[in-house]
Every structure is written in C-alpha cells, then in structure tokens.
N, C-alpha and C positions, 0 to 999 in steps of 0.2 A: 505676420504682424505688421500693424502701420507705422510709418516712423511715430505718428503719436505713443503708442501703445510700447514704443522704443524710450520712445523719452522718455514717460512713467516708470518703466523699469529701471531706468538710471537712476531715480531719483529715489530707487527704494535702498534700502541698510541690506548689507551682506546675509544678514539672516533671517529677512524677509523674502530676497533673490532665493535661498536656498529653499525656505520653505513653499513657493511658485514653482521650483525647480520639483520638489515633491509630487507637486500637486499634477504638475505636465507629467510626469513620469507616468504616475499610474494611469492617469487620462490615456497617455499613450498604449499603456497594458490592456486597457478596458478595449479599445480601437484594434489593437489586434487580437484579441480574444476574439471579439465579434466578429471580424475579416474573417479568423479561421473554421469559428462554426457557423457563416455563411450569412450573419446579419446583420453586417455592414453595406451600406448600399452606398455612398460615398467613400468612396476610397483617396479620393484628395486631402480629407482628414489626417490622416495617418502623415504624410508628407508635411500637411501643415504643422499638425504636434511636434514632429521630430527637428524640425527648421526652429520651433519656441522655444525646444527643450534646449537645441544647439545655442541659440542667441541670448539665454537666458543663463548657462553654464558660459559664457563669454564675459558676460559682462561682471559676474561673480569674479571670475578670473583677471578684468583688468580690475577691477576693485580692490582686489585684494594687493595685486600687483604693485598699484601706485601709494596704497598704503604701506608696502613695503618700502617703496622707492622714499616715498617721505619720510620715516623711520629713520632711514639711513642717513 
C-alpha cells in the first residue's frame, strides 16, 4: 500500500476499517485457493494482501486504542 492509500485508511471510522479488514481477508482466501489449485501466476499478490490485511488490523487497533486513551 502507498502512504496515500495509508492516509485514506486513517481517515476512515473503526467500522469502515473493519469492514476493508473483511473484505482483504477473503481476497486473501480467494489468492490462496488459487496458489493451491495452480491458478495463481503472481505470487507477490498474496504477500501484498497479507502486508493490507496487517496495516489495516493496525490502524483499527490504534484507533481504538486512542479512543480508549481519550475516554480515560
């Protein structure tokens, strides 16, 4: 992901993030499905999704985090 496409992420609501978070997961399923029955020809894919899904569950988690912290 670009730091653009970082920033936009920021800028979306917790249950927005979550449901991008959805939507990378199963993209990710569909990417190894295909790896395994051979009809994946890009394999850098797979690496990429899993790097979105990671920085996507991050930013959920400091989200939530500083909304805790403010709470407080």
């Amino acid at each position: 992901m670009k730091k653009g496409a970082l920033a936009e992420l920021r800028s979306l609501s917790v249950s927005e993030l979550e449901q991008k978070a959805r939507e990378t997961k199963s993209e990710l399923f569909t990417l190894r499905f295909a790896l395994r029955t051979g009809h994946l020809t890009d394999f850098s894919k797979i690496r990429e999704m899993r790097r979105s899904y990671a920085q996507i569950q991050t930013i959920i988690f400091e989200k939530k985090l500083a909304g805790r912290d403010g709470a407080a």
